[in-house]
NUBA-615552 format. One record per residue (C-alpha): z, y, x; residue in one letter; residue number from 0. Coordinates in nm, 2 decimals. Example, Ala and Ser with C-alpha at 12.3 -4.5 7.8 and 13.67 -1.06 7.14 Angstrom:
ATOM        z        y        x   resn   resi
ATOM     0.78    -0.45     1.23      A      0
ATOM     0.71    -0.11     1.37      S      1
//
This chain:
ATOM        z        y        x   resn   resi
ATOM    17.98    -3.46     3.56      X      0
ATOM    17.68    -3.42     3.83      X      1
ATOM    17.68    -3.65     4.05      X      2
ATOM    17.44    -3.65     4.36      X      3
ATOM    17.45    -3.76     4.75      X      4
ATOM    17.80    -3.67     4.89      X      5
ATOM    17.85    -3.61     5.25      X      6
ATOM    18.23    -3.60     5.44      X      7
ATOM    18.32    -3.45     5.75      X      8
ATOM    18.68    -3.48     5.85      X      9
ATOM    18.92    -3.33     6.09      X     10
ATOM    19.25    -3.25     6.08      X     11
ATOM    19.28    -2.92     5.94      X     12
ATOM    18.99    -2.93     5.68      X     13
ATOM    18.76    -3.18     5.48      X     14
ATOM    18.41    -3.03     5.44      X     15
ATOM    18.19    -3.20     5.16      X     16
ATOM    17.83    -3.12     5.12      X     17
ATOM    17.65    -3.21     4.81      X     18
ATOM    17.27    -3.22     4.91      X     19
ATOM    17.08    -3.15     4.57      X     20
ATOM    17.31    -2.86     4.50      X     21
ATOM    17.18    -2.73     4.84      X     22
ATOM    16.87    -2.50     4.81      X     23
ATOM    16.88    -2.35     5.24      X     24
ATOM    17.04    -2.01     5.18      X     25
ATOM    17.17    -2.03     5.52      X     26
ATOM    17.50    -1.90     5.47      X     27
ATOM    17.66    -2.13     5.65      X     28
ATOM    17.41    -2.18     5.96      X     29
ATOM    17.45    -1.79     6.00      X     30
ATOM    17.76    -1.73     5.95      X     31
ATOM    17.91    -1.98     6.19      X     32
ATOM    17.63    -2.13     6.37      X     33
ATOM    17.93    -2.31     6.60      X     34
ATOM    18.07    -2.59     6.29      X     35
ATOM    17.65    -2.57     6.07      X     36
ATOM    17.37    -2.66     6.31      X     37
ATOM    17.10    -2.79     6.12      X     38
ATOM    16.95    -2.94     6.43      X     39
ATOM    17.28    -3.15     6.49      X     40
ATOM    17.36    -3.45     6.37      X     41
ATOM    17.60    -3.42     6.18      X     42
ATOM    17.51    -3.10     6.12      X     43
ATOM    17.83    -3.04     6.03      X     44
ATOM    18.15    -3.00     6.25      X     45
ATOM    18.49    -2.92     6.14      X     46
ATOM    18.63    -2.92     6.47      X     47
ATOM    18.41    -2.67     6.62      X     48
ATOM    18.59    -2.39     6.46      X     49
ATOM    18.91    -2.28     6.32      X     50
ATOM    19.01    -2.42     5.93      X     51
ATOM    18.98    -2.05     5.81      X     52
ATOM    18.67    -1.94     5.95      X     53
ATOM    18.50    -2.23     5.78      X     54
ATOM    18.68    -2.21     5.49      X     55
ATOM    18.57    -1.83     5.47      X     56
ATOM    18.22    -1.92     5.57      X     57
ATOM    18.16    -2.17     5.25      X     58
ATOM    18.29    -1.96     5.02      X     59
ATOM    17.98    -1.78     5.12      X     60
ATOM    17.76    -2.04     4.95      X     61
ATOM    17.58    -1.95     4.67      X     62
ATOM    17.48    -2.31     4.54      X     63
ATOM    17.86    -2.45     4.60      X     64
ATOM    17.62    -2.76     4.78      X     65
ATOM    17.96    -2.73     5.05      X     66
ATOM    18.31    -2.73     4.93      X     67
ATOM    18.61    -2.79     5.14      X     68
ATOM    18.99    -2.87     5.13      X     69
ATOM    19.26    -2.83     5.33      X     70
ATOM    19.45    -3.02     5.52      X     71
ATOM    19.67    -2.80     5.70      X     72
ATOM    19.86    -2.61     5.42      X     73
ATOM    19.61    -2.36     5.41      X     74
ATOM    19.47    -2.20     5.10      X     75
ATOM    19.26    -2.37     4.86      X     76
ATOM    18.95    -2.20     4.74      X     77
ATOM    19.04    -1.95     4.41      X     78
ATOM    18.80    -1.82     4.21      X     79
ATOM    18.70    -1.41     4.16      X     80
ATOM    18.92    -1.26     3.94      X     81
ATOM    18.58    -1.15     3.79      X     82
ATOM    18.31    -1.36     3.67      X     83
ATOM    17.99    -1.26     3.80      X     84
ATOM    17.61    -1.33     3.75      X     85
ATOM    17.38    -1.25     4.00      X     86
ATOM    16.99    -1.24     3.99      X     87
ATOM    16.86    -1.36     4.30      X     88
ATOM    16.49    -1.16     4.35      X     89
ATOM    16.24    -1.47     4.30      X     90
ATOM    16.51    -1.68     4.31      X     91
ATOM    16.78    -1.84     4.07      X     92
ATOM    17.09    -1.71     3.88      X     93
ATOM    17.42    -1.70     4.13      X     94
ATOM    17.73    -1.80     3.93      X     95
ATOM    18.04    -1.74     4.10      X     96
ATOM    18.41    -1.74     3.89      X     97
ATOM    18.52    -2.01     3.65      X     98
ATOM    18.22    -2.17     3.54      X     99
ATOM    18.17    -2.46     3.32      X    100
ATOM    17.79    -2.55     3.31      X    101
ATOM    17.76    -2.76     3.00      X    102
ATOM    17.42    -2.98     2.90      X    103
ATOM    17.30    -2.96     2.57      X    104
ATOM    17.51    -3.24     2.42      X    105
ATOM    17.78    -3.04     2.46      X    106
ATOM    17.93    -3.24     2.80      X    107
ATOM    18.02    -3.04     3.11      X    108
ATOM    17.82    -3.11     3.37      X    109
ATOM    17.99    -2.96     3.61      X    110
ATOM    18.28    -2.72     3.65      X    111
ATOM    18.31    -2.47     3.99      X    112
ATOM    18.35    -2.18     4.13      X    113
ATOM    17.96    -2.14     4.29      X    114
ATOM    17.69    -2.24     4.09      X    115
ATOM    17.28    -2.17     4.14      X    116
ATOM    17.10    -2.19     3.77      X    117
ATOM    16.73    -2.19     3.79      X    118
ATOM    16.52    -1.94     3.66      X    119
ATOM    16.18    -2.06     3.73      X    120
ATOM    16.14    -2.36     3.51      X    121
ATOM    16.03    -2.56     3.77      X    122
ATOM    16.33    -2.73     3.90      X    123
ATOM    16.34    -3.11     3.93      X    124
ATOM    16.76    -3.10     3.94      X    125
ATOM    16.79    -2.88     3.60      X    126
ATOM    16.95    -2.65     3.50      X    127
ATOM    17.02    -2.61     3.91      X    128
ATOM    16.78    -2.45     4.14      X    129
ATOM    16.64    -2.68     4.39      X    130
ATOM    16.47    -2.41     4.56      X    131
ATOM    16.12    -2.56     4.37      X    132
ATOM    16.10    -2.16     4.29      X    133
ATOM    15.92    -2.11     4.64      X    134
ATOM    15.65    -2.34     4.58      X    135
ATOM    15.59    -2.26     4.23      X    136
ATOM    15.54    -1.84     4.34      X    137
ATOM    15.78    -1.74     4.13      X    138
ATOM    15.83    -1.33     4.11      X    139
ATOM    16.06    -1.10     3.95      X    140
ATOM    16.21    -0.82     4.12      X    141
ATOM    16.58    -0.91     3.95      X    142
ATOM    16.56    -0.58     3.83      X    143
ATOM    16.77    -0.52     3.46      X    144
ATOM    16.58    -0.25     3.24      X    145
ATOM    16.75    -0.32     2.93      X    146
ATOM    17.09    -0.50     2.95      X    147
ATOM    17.10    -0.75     2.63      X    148
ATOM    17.52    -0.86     2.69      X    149
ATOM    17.65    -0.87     2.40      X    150
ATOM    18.10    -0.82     2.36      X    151
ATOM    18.20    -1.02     2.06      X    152
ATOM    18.52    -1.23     2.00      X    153
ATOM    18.56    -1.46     2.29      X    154
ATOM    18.40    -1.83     2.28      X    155
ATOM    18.47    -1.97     2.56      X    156
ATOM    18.80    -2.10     2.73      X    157
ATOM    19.03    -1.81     2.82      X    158
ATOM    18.93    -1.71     3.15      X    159
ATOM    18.60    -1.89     3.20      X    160
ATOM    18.25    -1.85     3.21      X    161
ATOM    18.05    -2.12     2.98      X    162
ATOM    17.71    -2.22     3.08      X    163
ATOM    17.55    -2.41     2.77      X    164
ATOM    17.17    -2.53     2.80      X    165
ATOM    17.00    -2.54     2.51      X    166
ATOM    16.73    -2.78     2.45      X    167
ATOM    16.42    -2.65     2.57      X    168
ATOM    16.57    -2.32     2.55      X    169
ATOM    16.78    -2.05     2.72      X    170
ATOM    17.10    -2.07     2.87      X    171
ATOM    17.38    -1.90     2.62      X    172
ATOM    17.66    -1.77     2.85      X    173
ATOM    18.00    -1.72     2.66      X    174
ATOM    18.31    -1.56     2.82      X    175
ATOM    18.36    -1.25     3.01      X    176
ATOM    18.14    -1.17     3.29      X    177
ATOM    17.95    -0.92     3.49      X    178
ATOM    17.56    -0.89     3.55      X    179
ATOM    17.44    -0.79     3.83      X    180
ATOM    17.10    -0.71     3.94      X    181
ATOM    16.92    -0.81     4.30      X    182
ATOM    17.10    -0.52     4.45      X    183
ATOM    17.43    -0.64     4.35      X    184
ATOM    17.47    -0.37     4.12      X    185
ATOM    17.67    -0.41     3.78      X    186
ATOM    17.43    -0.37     3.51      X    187
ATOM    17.59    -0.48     3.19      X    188
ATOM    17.99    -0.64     3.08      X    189
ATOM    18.01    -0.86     2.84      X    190
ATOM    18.10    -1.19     2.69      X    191
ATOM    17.77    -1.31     2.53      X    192
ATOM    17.40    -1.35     2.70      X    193
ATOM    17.11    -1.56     2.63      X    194
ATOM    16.92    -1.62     2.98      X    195
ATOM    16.58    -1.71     3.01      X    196
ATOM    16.54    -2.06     3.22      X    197
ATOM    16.15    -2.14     3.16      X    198
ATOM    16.02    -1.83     3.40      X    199
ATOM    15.84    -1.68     3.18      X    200
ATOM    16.02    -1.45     2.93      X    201
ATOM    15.87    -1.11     2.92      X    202
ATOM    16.25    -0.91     2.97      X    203
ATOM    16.36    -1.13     3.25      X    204
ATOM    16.66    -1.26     3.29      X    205
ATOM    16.71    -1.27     2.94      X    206
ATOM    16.52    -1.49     2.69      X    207
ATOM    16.22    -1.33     2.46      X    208
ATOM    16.14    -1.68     2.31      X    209
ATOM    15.84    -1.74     2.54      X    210
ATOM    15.98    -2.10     2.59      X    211
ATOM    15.84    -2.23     2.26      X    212
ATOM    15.51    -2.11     2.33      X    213
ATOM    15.45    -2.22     2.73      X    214
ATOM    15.62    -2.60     2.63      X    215
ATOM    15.91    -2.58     2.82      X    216
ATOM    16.08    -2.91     2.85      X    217
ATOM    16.43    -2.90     2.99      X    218
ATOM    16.65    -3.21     2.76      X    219
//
């Protein structure tokens, strides 16, 4: 499992853990409920300052799943989509949200959640997570999809989730049933199969051409 710099903030209706690689400063929290996520506070974070279930509802907004939460109050506990979804972020990373299963490419899970940020760039220290290193690097592509390469074939993954699997110095091969979406949140393809370019520079973005054995892509 990943394992990073955990932060706790308690209060009687709700735990709120941040994870601080995981986060990349999409700013759903800090916009969404400025009240309990001031970055200018310290702790930034205050689970008193607003009701369980508006905070609850605001991290479930959070791409990078950097803030989880659990409650203490008998309210519910996150669920995942019924739908697994991908998401290209424009100039930004893959959004994973369902029942994913990031595996590394010994074949051990890395991680297993509902919100996960993949990078696309190639450039990220924390791989295969997006540590937001796509900004300084100048990476571009629209997110746009103009040839869907999903693939339906019998189902390899665990029933019901999404399987992440980094290949060394390769692509990511997604297994499991899932939509694509593009930067506009639009389905482009359905499927259960995908290979997903993670060195920034395949040619068919998001999905792999092979460029990552000619640009000496290192990701073990």
């Amino acid at each position: 499992m990943m394992t990073s710099r955990m932060f706790r903030f308690n209060s009687g209706d709700i735990v709120v853990t941040y994870e601080v690689k995981r986060c990349i400063h999409a700013e759903e929290c800090v916009h969404g409920l400025p009240a309990a996520f001031d970055p200018k506070r310290k702790p930034w974070v205050d689970p008193e300052a607003a009701p369980a279930n508006d905070i609850a509802r605001v991290i479930e907004r959070c791409p990078t799943g950097a803030l989880q939460y659990e409650r203490k109050d008998g309210g519910p506990q996150e669920a995942p989509p019924p739908t697994n979804r991908i998401r290209i972020a424009a100039d930004g990373p893959l959004y994973l949200h369902g029942r994913v299963q990031v595996n590394g490419a010994d074949g051990q899970t890395i991680v297993r959640d509902t919100r996960v940020a993949l990078c696309r760039c190639g450039k990220s220290g924390l791989k295969p997570f997006c540590d937001g290193s796509h900004t300084k690097a100048g990476f571009k592509d629209a997110g746009a999809v103009p040839r869907p390469e999903v693939e339906t074939a019998a189902d390899k993954a665990e029933a019901g989730a999404m399987v992440v699997s980094c290949t060394a110095d390769g692509p990511l091969a997604i297994t499991g049933d899932f939509e694509l979406m593009d930067a506009r949140g639009a389905v482009v393809a359905r499927g259960n199969v995908a290979w997903l370019c993670r060195c920034g520079g395949s040619g068919n973005k998001p999905f792999c051409d092979g460029t990552h054995k000619k640009n000496g892509f290192n990701a073990t």
